[in-house]
Biotite code that builds the C-alpha atoms (Angstrom):
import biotite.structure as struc

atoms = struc.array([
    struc.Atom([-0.405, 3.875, 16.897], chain_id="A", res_id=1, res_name="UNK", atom_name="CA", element="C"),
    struc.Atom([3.137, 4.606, 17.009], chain_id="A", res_id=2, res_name="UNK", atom_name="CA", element="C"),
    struc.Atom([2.744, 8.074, 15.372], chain_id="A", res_id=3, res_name="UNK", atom_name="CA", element="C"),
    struc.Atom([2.285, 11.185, 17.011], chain_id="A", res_id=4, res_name="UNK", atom_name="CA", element="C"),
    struc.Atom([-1.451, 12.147, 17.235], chain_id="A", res_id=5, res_name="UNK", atom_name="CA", element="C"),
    struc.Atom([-1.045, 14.952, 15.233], chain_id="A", res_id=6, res_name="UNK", atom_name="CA", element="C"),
    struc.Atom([0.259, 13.008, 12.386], chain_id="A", res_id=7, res_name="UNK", atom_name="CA", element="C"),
    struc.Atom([-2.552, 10.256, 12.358], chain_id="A", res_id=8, res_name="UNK", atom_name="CA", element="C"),
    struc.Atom([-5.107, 12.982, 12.556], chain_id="A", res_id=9, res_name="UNK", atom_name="CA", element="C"),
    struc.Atom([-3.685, 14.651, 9.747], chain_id="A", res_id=10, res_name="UNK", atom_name="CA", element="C"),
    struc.Atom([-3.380, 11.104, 8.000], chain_id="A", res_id=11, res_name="UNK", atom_name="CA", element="C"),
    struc.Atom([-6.793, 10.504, 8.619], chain_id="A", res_id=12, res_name="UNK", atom_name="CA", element="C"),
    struc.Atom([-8.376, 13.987, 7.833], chain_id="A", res_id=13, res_name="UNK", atom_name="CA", element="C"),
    struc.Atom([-6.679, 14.244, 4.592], chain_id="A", res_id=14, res_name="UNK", atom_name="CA", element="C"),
    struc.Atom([-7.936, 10.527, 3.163], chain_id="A", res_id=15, res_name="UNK", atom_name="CA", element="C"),
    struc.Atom([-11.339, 11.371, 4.028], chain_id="A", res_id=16, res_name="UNK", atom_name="CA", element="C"),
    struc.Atom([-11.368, 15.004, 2.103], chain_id="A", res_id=17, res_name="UNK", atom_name="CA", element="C"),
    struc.Atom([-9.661, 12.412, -0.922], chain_id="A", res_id=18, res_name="UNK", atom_name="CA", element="C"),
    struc.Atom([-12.544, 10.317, -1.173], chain_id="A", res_id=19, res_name="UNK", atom_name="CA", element="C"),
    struc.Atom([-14.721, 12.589, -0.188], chain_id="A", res_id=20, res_name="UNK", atom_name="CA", element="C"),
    struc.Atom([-13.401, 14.563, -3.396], chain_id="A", res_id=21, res_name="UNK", atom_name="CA", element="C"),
    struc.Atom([-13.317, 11.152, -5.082], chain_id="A", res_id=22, res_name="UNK", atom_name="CA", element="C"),
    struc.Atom([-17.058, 10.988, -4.781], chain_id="A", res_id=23, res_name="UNK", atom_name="CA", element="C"),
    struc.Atom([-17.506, 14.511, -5.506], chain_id="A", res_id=24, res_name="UNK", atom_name="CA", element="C"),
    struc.Atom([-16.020, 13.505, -8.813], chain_id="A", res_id=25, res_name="UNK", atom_name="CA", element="C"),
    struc.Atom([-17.810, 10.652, -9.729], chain_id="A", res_id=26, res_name="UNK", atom_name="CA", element="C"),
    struc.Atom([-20.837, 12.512, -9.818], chain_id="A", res_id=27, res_name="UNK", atom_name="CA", element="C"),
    struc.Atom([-19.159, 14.660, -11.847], chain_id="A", res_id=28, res_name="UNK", atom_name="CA", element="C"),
    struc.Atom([-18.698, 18.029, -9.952], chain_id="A", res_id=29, res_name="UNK", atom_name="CA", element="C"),
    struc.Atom([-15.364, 20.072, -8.662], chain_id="A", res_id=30, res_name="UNK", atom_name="CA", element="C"),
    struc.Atom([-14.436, 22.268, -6.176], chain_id="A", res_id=31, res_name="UNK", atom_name="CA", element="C"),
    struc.Atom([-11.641, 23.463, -4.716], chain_id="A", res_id=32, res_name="UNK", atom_name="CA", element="C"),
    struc.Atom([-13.238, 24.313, -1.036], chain_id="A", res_id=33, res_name="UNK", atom_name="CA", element="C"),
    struc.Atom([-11.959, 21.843, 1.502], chain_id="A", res_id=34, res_name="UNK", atom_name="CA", element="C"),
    struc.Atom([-15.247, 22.114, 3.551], chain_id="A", res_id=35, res_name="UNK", atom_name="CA", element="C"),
    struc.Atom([-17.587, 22.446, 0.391], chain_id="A", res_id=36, res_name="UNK", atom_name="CA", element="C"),
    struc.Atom([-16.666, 18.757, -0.742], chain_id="A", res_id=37, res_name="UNK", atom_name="CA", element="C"),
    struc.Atom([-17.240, 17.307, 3.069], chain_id="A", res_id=38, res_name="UNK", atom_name="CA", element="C"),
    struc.Atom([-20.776, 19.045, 2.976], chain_id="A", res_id=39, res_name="UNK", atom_name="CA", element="C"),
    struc.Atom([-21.650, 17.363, -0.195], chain_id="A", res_id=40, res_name="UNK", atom_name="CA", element="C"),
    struc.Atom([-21.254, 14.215, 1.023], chain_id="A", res_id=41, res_name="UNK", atom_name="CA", element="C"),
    struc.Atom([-25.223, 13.554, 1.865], chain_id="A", res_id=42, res_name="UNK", atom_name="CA", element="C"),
    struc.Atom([-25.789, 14.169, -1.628], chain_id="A", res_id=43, res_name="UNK", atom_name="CA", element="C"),
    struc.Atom([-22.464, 12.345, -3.640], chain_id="A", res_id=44, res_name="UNK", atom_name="CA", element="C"),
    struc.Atom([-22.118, 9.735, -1.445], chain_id="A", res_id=45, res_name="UNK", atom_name="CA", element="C"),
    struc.Atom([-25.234, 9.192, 0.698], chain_id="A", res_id=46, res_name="UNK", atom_name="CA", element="C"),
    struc.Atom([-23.529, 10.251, 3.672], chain_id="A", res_id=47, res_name="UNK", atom_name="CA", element="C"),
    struc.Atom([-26.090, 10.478, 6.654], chain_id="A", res_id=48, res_name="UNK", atom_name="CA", element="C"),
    struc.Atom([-25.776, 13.815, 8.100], chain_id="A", res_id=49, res_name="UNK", atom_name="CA", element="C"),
    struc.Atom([-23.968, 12.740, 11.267], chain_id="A", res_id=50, res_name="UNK", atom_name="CA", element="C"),
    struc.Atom([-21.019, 11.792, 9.578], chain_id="A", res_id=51, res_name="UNK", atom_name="CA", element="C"),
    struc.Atom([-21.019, 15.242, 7.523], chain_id="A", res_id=52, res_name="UNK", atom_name="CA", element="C"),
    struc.Atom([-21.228, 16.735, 10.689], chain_id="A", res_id=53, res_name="UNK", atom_name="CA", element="C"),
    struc.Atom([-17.837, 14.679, 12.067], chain_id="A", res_id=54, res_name="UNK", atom_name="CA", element="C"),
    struc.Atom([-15.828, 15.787, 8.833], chain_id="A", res_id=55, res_name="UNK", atom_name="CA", element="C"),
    struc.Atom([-16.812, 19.052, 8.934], chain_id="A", res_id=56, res_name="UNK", atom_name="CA", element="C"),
    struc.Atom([-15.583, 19.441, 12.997], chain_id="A", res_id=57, res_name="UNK", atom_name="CA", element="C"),
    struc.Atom([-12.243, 17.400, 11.895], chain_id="A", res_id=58, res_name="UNK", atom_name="CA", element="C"),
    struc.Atom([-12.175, 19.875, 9.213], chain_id="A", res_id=59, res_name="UNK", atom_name="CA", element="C"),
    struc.Atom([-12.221, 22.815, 11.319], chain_id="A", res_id=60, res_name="UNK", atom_name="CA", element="C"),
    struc.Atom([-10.260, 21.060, 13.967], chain_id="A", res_id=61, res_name="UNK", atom_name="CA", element="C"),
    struc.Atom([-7.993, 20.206, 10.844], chain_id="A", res_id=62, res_name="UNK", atom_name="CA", element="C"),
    struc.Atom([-7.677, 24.106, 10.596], chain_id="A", res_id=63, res_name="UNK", atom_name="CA", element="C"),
    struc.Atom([-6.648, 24.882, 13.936], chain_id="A", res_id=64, res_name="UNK", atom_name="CA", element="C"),
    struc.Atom([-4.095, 22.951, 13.930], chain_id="A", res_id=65, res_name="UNK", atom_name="CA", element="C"),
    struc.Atom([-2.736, 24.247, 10.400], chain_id="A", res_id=66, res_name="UNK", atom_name="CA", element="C"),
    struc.Atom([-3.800, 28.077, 11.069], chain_id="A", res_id=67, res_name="UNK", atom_name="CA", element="C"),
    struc.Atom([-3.477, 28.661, 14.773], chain_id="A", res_id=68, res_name="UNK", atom_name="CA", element="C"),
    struc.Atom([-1.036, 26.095, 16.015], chain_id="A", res_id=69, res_name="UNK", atom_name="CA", element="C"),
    struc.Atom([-3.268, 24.447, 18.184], chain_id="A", res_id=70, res_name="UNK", atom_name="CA", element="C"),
    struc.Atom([-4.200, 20.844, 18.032], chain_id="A", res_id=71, res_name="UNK", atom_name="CA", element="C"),
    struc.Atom([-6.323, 19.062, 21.080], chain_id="A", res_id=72, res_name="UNK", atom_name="CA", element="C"),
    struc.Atom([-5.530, 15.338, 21.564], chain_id="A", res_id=73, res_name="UNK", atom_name="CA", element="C"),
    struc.Atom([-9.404, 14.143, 21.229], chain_id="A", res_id=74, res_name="UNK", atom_name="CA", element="C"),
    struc.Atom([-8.423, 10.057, 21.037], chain_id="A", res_id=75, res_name="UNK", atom_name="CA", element="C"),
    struc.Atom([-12.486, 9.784, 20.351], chain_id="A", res_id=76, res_name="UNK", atom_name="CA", element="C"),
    struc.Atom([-12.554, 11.733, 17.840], chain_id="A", res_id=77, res_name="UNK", atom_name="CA", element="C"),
    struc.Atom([-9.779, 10.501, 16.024], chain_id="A", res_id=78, res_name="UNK", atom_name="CA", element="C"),
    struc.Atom([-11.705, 6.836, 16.212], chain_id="A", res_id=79, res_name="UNK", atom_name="CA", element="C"),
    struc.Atom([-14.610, 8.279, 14.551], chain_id="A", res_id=80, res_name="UNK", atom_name="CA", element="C"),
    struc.Atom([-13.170, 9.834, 11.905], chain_id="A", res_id=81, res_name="UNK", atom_name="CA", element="C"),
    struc.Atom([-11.059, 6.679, 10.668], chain_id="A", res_id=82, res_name="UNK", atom_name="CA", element="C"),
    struc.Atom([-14.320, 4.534, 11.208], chain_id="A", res_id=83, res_name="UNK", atom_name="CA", element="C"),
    struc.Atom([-16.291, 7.497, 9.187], chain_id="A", res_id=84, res_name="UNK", atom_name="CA", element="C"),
    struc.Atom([-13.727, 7.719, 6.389], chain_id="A", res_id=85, res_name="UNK", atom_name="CA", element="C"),
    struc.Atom([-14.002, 3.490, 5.804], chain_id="A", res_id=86, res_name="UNK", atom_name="CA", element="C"),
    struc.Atom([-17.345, 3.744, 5.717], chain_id="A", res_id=87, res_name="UNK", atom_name="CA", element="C"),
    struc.Atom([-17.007, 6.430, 3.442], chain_id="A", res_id=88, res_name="UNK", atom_name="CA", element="C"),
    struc.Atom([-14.704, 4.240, 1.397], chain_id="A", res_id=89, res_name="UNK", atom_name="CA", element="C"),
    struc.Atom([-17.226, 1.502, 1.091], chain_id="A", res_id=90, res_name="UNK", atom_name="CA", element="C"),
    struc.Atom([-19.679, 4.092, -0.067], chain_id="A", res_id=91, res_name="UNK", atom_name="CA", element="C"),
    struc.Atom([-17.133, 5.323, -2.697], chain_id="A", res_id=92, res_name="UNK", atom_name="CA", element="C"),
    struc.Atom([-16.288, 1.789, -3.786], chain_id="A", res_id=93, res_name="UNK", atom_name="CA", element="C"),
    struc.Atom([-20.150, 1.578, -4.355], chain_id="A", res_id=94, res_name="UNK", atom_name="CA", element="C"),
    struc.Atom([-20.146, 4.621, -6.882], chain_id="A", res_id=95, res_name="UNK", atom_name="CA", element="C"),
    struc.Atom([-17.180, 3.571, -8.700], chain_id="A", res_id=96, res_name="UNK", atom_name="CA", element="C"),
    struc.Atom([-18.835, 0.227, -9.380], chain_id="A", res_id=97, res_name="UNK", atom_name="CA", element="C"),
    struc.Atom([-21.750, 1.672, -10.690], chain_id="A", res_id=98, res_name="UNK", atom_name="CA", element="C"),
    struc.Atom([-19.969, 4.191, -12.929], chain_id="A", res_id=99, res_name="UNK", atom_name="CA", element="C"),
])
């Protein structure tokens, strides 16, 4: 909380594209498309398709900020992408086990 938002955002978006590419992984595919790997989640991880659709917004909000220089302060939807990425996590931790 003591971070800037632009750093937690950042902190957050880029765990989520790792285990999102973790996942990717597991089922034994690559890419090396940032938003490819977020839409594959309904299909690596079981991802329901609201959740793909929060990653791929932080993903282009993500982009923004990178590209253009701009970055809105959306407190909301910095909540639901750490709650989406654990969830994610548990859903990751899931593969693994069964690997």
């Amino acid at each position: 909380a003591q971070l800037s938002f632009s750093s937690r955002f950042d902190l957050a978006y880029n765990a989520a594209h790792g285990i999102a590419l973790t996942a990717l992984r597991l089922c034994g595919y690559r890419s090396d498309r940032r938003y490819l790997v977020f839409q594959s989640l309904i299909h690596t991880a079981g991802t329901d398709k609201v959740q793909v659709r929060l990653f791929a917004l932080c993903h282009e909000r993500r982009n923004l900020a990178e590209y253009e220089g701009y970055m809105d302060e959306d407190e909301a939807l910095l909540q639901g992408l750490i709650s989406s990425t654990q969830h994610l996590l548990e859903r990751v931790k899931g593969l693994k086990s069964q690997t």
